[in-house]
N, C-alpha and C positions, 0 to 999 in steps of 0.2 A: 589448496582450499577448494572443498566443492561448489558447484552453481546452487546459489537459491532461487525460490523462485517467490516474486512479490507481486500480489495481486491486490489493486486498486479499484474499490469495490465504490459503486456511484452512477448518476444516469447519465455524468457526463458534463454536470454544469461547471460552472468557474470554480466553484470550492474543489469539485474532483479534479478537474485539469490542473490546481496547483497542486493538490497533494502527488498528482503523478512527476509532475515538475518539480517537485519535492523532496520525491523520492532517487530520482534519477538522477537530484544533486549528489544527493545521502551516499547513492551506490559508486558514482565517480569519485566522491570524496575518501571513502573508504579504500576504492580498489577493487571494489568484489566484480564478481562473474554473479551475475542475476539475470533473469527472466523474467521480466516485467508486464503482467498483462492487466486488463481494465475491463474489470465485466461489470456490461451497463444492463445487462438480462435481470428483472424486478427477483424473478422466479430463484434464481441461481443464485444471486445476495442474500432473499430468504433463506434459501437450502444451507446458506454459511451461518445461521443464527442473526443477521445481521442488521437489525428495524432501522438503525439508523445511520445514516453515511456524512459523508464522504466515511469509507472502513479502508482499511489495510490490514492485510494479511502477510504472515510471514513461513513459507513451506506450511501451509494450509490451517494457521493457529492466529485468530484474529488479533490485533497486537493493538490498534484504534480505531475507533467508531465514534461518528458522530460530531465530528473535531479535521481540522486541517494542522496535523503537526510539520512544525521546523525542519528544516533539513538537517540540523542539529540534534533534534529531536530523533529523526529516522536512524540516525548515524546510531546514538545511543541503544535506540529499538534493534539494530542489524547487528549490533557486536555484543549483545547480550546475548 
């Protein structure tokens, strides 16, 4: 299986540091090889479509915004 890569889109605050906590359950639990990054840049979240955060991204296709999902949740988002 190839590496994805998951990016964790936010300024930073408590709500983005769990979804990144989150996700990093999500990807353990599955098994995968991911790339996990956290772009806290205002400018660069816009450039992704993205007004409202905590966002996650999956290989470059916004998957939630605005929401802090489950690890359960990521799990489901990463095997679809």
């Amino acid at each position: 299986m190839s590496s994805i890569q998951v990016e964790v889109l936010g300024s930073g605050c408590k709500k983005c540091q769990q979804l990144e906590t989150n996700v990093r359950a999500a990807i353990a639990a599955l098994g995968l090889e991911a790339e996990v990054l956290h772009i806290i840049d205002p400018i660069e979240i816009a450039n992704r479509g993205v007004m409202a955060t905590p966002a996650l991204t999956v290989n470059g296709s916004v998957v939630s915004k605005g929401k802090v999902p489950s690890s359960a949740e990521i799990q489901r988002l990463l095997s679809a």
